[in-house]
C-alpha positions in Angstrom: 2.3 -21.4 -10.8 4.7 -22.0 -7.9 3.6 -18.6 -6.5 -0.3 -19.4 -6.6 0.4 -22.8 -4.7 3.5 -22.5 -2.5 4.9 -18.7 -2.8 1.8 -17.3 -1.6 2.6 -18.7 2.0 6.1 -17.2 2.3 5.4 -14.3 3.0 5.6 -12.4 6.2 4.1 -9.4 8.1 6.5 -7.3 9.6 6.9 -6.8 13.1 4.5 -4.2 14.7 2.1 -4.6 11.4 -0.8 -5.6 13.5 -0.5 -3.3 16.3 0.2 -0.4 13.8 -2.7 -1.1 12.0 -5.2 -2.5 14.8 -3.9 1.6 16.4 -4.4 3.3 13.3 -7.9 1.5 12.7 -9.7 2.2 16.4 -8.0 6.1 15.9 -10.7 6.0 13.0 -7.9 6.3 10.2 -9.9 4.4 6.8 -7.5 2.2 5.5 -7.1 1.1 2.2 -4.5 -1.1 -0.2 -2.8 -0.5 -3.5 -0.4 -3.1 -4.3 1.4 -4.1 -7.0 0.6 -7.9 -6.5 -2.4 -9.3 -8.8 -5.6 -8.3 -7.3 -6.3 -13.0 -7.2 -3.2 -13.6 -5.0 -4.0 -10.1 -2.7 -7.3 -11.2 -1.2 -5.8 -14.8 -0.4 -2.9 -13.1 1.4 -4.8 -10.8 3.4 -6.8 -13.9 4.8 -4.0 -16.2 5.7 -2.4 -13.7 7.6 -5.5 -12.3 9.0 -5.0 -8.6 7.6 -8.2 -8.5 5.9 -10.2 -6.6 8.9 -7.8 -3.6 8.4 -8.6 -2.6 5.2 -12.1 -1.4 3.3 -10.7 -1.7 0.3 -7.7 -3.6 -1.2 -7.0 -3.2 -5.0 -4.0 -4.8 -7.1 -2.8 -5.4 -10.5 -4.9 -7.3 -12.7 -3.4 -10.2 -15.2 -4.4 -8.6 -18.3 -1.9 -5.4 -17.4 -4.2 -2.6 -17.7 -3.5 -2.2 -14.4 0.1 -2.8 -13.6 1.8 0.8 -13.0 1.3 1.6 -9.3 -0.4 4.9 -10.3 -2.7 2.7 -12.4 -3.5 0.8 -9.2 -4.1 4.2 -6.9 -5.9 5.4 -9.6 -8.2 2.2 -8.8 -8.5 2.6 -5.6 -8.8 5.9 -5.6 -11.5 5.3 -8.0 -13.3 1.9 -6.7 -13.4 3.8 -3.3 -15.2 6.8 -4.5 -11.9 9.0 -2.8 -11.7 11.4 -5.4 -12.6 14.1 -3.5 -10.2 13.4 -1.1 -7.7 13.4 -3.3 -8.0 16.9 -4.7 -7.9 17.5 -1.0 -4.7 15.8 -0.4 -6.4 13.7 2.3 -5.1 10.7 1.3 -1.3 9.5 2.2 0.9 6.5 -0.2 2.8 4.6 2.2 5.1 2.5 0.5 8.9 1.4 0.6 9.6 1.3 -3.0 10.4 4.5 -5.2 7.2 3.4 -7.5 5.1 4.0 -4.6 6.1 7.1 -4.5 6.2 8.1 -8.2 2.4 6.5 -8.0 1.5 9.0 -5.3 2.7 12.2 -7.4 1.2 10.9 -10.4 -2.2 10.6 -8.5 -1.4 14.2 -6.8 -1.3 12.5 -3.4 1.4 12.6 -0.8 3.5 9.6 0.1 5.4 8.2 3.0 8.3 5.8 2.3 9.0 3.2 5.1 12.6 1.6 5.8 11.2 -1.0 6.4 10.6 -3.1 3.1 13.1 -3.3 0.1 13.7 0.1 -0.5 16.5 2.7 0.6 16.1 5.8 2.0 18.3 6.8 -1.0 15.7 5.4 -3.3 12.9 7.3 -1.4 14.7 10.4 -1.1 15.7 11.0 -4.8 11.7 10.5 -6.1 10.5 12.7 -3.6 8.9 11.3 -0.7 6.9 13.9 1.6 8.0 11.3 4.4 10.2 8.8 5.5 9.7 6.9 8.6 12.0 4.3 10.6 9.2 2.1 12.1 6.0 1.3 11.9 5.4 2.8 15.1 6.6 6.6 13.8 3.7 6.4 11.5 1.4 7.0 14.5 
């Protein structure tokens, strides 16, 4: 309850967010989100702070769990987005900063980036096999 009301507005876009995504957006990149947050909250997030234009597609967990694991959740995307094909091309790449993001991304047979940048370590990254890790936002370019 406290999330749905109040929580929902403390949260915070990283710095260089915007201009990462704005750069990766006009370079023709197709953007797309698979979060572990339920799929009500996501779509009110991405409007307050503005992130909506980013993204074709954003997909989350859904309150009734059968969609909680993050490979459940790529799988939706994955699936919602009609990118199947492009995932038995490995054209897709998992950027996360949390060791399920990258256990989603192998489970999906896609590669994965992990980012310093959220709550993560590069330890935590490291050990379940990211294909990447990156500093900044900025050496995702």
């Amino acid at each position: 309850e406290y999330f749905s009301v109040k929580g929902i507005l403390e949260n915070s876009v990283y710095n260089g967010i915007y201009d990462l995504l704005q750069k990766l957006k006009d370079s023709g990149e197709k953007l797309y989100i698979a979060t572990g947050k339920p799929e009500i909250y996501l779509t009110r997030i991405l409007k307050i702070f503005d992130l909506e234009k980013y993204f074709i597609f954003a997909g989350g967990s859904d309150l009734e769990e059968t969609r909680s694991q993050k490979y459940q959740i790529i799988d939706y995307v994955i699936k919602s987005s009609n990118l199947e094909m492009e995932a038995r091309e490995q054209k897709i790449l998992m950027i996360g900063d949390r060791k399920h993001d990258i256990i989603g991304a192998k489970k999906n047979s896609i590669h994965s980036c992990g980012v310093l940048w959220g709550y993560g370590s590069e330890e935590e990254l490291k050990e379940n096999g990211a294909d990447y890790i990156v500093k900044n936002p900025s050496d995702l370019l």
